[in-house]
N, CA and C atoms as a LAMMPS dump frame, in Angstrom:
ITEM: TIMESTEP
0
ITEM: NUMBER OF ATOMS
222
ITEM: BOX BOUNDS ff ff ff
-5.0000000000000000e+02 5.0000000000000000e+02
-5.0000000000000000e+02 5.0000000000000000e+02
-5.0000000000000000e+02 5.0000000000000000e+02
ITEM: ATOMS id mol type element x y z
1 1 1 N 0.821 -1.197 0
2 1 2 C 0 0 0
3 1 3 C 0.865 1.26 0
4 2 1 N 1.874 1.564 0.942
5 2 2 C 2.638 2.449 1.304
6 2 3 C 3.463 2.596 -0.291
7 3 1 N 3.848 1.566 -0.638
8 3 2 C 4.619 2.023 -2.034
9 3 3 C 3.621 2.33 -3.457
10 4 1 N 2.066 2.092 -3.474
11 4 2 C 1.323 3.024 -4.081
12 4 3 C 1.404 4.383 -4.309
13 5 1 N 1.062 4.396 -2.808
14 5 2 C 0.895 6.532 -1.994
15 5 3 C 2.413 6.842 -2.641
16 6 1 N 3.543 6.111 -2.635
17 6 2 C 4.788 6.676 -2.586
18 6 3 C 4.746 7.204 -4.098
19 7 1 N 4.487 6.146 -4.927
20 7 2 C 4.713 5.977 -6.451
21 7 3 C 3.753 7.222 -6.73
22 8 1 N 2.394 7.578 -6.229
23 8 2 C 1.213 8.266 -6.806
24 8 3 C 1.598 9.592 -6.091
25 9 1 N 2.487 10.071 -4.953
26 9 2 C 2.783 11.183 -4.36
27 9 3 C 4.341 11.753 -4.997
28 10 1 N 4.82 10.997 -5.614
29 10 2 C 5.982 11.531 -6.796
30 10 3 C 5.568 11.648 -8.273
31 11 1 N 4.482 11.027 -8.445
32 11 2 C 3.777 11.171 -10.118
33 11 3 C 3.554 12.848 -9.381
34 12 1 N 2.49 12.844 -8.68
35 12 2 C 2.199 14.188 -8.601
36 12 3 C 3.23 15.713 -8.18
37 13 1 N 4.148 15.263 -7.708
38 13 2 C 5.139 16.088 -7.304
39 13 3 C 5.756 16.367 -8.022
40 14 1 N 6.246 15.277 -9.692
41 14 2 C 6.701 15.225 -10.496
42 14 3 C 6.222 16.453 -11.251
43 15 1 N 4.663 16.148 -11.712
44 15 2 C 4.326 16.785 -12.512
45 15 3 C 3.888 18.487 -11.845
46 16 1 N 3.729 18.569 -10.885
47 16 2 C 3.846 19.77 -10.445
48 16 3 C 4.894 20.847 -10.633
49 17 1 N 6.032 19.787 -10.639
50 17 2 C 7.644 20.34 -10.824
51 17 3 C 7.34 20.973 -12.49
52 18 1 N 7.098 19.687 -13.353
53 18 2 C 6.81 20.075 -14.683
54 18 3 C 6.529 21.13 -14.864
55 19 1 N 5.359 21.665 -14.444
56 19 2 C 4.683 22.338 -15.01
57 19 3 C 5.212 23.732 -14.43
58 20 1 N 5.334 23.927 -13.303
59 20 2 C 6.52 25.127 -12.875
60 20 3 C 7.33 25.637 -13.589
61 21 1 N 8.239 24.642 -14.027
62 21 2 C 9.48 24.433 -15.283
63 21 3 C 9.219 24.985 -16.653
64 22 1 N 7.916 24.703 -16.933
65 22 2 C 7.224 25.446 -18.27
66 22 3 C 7.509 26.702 -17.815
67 23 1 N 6.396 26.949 -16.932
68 23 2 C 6.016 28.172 -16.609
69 23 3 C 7.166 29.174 -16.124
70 24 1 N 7.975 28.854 -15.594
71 24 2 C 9.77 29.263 -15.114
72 24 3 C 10.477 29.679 -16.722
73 25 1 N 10.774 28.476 -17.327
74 25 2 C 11.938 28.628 -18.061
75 25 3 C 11.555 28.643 -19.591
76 26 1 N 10.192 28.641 -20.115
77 26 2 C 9.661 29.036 -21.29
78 26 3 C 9.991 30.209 -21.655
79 27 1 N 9.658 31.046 -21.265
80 27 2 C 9.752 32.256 -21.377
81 27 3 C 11.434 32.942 -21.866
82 28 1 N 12.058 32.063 -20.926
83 28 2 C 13.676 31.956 -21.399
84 28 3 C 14.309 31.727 -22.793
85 29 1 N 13.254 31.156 -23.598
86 29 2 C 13.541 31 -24.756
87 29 3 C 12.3 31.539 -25.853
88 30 1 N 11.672 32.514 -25.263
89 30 2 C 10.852 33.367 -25.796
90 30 3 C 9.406 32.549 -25.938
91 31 1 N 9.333 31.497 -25.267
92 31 2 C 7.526 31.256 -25.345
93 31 3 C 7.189 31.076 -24.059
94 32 1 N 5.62 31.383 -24.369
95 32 2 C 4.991 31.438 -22.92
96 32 3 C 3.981 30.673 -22.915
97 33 1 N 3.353 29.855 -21.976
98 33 2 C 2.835 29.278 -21.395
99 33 3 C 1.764 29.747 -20.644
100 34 1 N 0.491 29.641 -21.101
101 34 2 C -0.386 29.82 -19.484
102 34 3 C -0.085 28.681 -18.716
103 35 1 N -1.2 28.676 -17.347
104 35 2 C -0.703 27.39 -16.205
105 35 3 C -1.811 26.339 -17.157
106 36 1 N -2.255 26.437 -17.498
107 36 2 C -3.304 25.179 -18.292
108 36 3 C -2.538 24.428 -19.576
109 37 1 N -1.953 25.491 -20.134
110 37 2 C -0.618 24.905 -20.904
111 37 3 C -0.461 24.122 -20.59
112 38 1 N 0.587 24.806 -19.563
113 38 2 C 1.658 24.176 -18.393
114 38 3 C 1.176 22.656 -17.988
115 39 1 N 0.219 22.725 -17.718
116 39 2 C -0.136 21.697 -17.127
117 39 3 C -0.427 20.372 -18.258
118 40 1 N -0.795 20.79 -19.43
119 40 2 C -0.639 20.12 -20.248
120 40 3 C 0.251 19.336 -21.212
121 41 1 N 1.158 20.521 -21.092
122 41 2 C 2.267 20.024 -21.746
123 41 3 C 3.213 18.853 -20.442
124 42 1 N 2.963 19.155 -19.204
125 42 2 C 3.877 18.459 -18.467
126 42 3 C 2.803 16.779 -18.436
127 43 1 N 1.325 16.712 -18.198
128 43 2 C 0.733 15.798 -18.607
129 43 3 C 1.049 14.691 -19.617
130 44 1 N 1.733 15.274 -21.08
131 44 2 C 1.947 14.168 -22.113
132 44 3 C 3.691 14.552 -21.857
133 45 1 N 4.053 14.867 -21.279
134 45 2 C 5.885 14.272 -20.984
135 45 3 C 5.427 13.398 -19.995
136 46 1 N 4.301 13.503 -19.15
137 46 2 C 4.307 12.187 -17.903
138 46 3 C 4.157 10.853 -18.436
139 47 1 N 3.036 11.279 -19.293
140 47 2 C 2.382 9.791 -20.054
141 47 3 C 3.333 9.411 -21.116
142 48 1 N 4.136 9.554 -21.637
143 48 2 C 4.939 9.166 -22.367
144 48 3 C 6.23 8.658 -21.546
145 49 1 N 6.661 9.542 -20.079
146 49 2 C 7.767 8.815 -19.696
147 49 3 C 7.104 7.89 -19.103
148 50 1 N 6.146 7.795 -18.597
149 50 2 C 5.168 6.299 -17.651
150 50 3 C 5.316 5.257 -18.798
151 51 1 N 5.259 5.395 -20.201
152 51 2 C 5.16 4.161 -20.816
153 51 3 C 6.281 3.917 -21.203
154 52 1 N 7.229 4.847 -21.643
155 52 2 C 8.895 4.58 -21.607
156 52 3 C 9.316 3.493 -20.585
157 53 1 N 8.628 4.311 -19.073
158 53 2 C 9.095 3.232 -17.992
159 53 3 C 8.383 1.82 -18.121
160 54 1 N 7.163 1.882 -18.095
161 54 2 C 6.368 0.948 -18.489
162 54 3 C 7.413 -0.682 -19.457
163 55 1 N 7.393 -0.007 -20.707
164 55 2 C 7.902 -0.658 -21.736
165 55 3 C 9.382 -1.29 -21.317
166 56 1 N 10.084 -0.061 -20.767
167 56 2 C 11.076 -0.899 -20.364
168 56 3 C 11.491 -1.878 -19.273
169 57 1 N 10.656 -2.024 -18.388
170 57 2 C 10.058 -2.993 -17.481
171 57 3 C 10.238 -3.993 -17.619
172 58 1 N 9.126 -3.835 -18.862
173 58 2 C 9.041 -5.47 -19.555
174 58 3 C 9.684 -6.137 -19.731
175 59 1 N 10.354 -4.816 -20.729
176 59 2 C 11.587 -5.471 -21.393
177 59 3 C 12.654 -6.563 -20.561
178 60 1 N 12.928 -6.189 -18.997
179 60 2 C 13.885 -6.254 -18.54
180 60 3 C 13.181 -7.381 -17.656
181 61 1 N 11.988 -7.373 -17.819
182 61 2 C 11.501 -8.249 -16.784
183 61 3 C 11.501 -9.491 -17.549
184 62 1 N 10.816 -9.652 -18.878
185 62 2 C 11.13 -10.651 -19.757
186 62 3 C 12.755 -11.663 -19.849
187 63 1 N 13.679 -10.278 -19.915
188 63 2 C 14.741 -10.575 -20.287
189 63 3 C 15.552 -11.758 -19.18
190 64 1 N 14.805 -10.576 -17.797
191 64 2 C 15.386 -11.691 -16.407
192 64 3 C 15.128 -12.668 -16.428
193 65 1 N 13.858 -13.044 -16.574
194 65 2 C 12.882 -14.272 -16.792
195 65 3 C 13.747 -15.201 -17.591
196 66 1 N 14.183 -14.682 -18.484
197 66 2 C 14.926 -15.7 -19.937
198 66 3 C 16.324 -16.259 -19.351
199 67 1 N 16.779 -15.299 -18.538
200 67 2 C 18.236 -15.832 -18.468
201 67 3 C 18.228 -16.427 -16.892
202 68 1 N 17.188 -16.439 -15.876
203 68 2 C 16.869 -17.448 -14.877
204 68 3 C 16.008 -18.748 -15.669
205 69 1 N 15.651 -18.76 -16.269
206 69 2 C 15.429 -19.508 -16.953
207 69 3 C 16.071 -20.783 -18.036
208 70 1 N 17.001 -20.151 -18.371
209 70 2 C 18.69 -20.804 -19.162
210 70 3 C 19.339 -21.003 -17.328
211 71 1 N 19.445 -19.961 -16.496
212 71 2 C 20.772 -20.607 -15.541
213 71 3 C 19.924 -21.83 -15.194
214 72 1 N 18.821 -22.148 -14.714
215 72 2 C 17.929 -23.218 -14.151
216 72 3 C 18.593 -24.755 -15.298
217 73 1 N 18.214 -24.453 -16.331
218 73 2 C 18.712 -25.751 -17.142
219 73 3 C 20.042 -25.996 -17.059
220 74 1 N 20.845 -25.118 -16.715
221 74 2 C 22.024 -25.481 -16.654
222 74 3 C 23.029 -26.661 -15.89
């Protein structure tokens, strides 16, 4: 349970940061952002790094799987 709240209280902290960061350092390179932007644009960098992480998971979880799998026959 505790590592839910943990995982779902850094998604949100995350993206809070995000969207600050728009709103901070856009402007630095001459565009601006409202906070609804902001909030949007940091939304699809979340969902895209969630499935980055996601995907590579797999990947690695598969991969473990394969090679405990070969040491076992060995």
């Amino acid at each position: 349970m505790i590592d839910g709240v943990e995982a779902l209280t850094n998604a949100a902290v995350g993206l809070a940061v995000s969207a600050l960061a728009v709103l901070l350092l856009w402007p630095l390179f001459g565009w601006q952002a409202s906070a609804p932007q902001a909030a949007g644009v940091s939304a699809v960098f979340f969902a895209l790094s969630a499935a980055r992480a996601y995907a590579l998971r797999r990947l690695f979880r598969r991969m473990e799987c394969r090679d405990h799998g070969n040491g076992a026959r060995s």
